[in-house]
N, C-alpha and C positions, 0 to 999 in steps of 0.2 A: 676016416684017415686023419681029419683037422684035429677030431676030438682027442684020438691018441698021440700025436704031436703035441699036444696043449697037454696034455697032462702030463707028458716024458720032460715036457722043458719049464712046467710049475714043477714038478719032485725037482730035477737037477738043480733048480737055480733056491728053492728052499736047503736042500742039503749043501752047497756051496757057499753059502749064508750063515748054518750054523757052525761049519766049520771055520772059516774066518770067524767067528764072532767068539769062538774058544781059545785062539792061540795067543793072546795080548790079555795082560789082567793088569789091571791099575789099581792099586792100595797103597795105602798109609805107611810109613818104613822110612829109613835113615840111610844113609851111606856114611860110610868111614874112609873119611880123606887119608891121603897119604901123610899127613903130620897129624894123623890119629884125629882126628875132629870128628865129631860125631853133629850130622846135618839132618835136622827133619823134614821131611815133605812129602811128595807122590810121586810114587814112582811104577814106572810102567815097565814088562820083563817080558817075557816068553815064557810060557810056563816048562818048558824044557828044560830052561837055565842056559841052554850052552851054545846060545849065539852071544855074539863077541859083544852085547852095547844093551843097557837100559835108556828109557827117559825117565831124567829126575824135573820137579819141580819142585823149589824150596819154599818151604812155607807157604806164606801169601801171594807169592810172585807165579804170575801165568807165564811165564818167560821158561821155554822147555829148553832142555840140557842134556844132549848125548851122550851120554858114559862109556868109556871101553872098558874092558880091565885092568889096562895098566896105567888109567889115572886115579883110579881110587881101590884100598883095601878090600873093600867088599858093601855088601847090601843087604839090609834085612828086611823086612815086611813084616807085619806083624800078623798072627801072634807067633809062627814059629818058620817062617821060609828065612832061608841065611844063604848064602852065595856070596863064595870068599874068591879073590883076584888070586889065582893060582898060574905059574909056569910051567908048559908040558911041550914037550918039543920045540923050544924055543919061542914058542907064542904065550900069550896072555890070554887066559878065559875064565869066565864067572863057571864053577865048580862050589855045588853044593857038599 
């Protein structure tokens, strides 16, 4: 009975693991301020796209920075993820 408890709760607590560990990706990429400025650094998303906030970090600085959509035009990563600050029903969301 111990042995099969210990193994139901090593699979559960591996598969809960890799799942958190899939939904947040952190890459290289820019954000486009609202007076067009194009900013480098790291930034961190949901691979969704369509929660409401990234974390940027600028360049060199470890100093993290909450994004919503409607303080900045959009977000790229490279080489090809883009998420543009789009209105839909009255709200702000990152829409690739």
């Amino acid at each position: 009975m111990n042995f099969r408890f210990l193994t139901i709760a090593i699979s559960a607590f591996c598969f809960s693991a890799s799942i958190v560990s899939g939904q947040i990706t952190a890459r290289e990429g820019y954000i486009i301020s609202l007076d067009n400025d194009t900013i480098y650094g790291q930034l961190e998303y949901a691979n969704s796209g369509y929660l409401n906030k990234c974390i940027f970090t600028a360049g060199d600085s470890t100093k993290l920075k909450w994004i919503k959509p409607d303080e900045i035009k959009g977000f790229y990563v490279n080489p090809d993820i883009r998420f543009s600050s789009q209105r839909y029903k009255g709200k702000y969301m990152f829409l690739d």
